[in-house]
Structure formats: C-alpha cells, structure tokens
C-alpha positions as a Markdown table, in Angstrom:
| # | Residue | x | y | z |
|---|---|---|---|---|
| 1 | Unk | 97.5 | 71.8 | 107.7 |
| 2 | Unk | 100.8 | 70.4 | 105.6 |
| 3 | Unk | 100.0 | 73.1 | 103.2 |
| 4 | Unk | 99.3 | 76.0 | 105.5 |
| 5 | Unk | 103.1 | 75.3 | 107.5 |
| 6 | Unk | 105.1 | 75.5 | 103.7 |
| 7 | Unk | 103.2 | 78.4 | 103.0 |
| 8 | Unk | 104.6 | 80.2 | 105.8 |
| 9 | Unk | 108.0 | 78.5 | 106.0 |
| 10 | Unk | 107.7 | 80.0 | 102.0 |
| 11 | Unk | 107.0 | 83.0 | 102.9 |
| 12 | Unk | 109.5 | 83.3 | 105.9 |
| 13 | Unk | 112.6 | 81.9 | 103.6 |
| 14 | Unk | 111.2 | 84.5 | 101.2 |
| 15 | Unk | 111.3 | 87.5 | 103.4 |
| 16 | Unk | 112.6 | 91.0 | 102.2 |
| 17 | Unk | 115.8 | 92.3 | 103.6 |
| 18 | Unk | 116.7 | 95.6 | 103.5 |
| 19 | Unk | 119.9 | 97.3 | 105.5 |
| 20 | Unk | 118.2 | 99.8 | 108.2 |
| 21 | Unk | 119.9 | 102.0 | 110.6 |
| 22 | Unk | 121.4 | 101.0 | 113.5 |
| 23 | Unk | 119.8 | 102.9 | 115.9 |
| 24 | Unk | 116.9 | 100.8 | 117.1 |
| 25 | Unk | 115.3 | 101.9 | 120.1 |
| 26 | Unk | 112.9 | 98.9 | 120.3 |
| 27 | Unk | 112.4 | 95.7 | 121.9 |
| 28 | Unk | 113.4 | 92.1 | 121.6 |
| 29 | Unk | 110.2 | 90.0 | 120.5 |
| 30 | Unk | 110.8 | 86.5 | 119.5 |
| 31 | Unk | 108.6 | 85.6 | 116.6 |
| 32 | Unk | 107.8 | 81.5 | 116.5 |
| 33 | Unk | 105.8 | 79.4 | 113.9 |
| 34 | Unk | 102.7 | 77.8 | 115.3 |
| 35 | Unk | 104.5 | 74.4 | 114.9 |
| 36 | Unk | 107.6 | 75.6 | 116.6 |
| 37 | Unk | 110.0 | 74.8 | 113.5 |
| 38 | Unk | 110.6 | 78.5 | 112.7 |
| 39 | Unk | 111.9 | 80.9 | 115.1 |
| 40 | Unk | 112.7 | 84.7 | 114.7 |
| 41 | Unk | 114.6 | 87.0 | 117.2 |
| 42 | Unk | 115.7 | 90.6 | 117.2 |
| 43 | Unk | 114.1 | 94.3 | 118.0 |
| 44 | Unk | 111.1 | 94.8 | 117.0 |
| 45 | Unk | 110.9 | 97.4 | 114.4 |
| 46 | Unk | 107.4 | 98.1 | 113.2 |
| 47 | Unk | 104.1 | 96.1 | 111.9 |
| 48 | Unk | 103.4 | 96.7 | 108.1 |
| 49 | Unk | 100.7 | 95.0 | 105.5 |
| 50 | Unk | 100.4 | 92.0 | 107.8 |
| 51 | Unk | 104.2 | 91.3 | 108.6 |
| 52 | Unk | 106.0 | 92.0 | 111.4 |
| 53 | Unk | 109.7 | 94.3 | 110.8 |
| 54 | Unk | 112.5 | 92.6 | 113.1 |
| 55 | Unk | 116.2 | 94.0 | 112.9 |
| 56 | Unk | 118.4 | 91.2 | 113.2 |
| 57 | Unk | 122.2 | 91.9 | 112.3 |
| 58 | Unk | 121.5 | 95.2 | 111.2 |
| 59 | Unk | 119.2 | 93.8 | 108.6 |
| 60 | Unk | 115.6 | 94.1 | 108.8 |
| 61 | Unk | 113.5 | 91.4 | 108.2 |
| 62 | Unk | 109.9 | 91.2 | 107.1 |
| 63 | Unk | 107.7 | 87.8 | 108.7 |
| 64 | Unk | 104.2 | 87.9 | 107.7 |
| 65 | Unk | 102.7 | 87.6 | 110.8 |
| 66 | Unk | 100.3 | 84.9 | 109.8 |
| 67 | Unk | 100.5 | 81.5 | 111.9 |
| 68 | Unk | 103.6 | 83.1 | 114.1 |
| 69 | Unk | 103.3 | 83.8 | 118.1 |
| 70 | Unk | 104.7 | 86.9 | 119.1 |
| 71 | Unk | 106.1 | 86.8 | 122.5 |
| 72 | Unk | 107.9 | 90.2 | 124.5 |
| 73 | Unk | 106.9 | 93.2 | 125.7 |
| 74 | Unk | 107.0 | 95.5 | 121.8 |
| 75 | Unk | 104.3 | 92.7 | 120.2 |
| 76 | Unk | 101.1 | 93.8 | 119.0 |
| 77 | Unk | 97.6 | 93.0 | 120.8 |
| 78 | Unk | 95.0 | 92.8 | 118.9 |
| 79 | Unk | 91.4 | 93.7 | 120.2 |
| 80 | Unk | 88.0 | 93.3 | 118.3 |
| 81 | Unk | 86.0 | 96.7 | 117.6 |
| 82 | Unk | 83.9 | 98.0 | 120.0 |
C-alpha cells in the first residue's frame, strides 16, 4: 500500500506541464488521491494514455488517473463492455 501511494505522489510531482490556450471551455473537476494527501483542481481539459489533462493557471497538467477520484460534472465514467 506504502508503495502504491509514492508511486502516485511520484508520478503527480512528476507531471508534464505544458502552456495551453486560455480558452477553456470545460469544467471544474477536482482530482483527489485515494488517501486524500493529494488534491488537484482546475478545468478539465481532456483524458489521454491514462492521465487526466487539468488547466490550472494557464498550465495544463497531466495526473495519471491511477488511484485518484474524480469528482464534477466533465469526469469520465467508465462502463464495462457489453
């Protein structure tokens, strides 16, 4: 368990920022660790290679989406194949 929580506080502290437009026309979603130590707010700006794509500050950020709860109305819902 130890393990799995600094792999993803690693991986969040290692997330890729790159300057994006302005223009958002998303959502807020907050994005929280599954132990509640990391939290993550801004407009939700896509979902890409497991990791959701938040502007904050006019930066996007990149969380991998593994062990984080997504809460507002822009988060993905998954549903198993038919």
């Amino acid at each position: 368990m130890i393990k799995a929580l600094q792999s993803a506080a690693t991986a969040l502290v290692g997330f890729t920022m790159l300057i994006v437009p302005g223009n958002a026309q998303s959502g807020e979603i907050v994005l929280t660790s599954a132990d509640a130590t990391v939290m993550v707010s801004g407009q939700f700006a896509g979902f890409e290679r497991d990791a959701y794509l938040v502007i904050y500050k006019g930066y996007q950020l990149k969380v991998p989406a593994k062990d984080m709860v997504c809460q507002g109305d822009d988060c993905l819902t998954f549903q198993p194949a038919k």
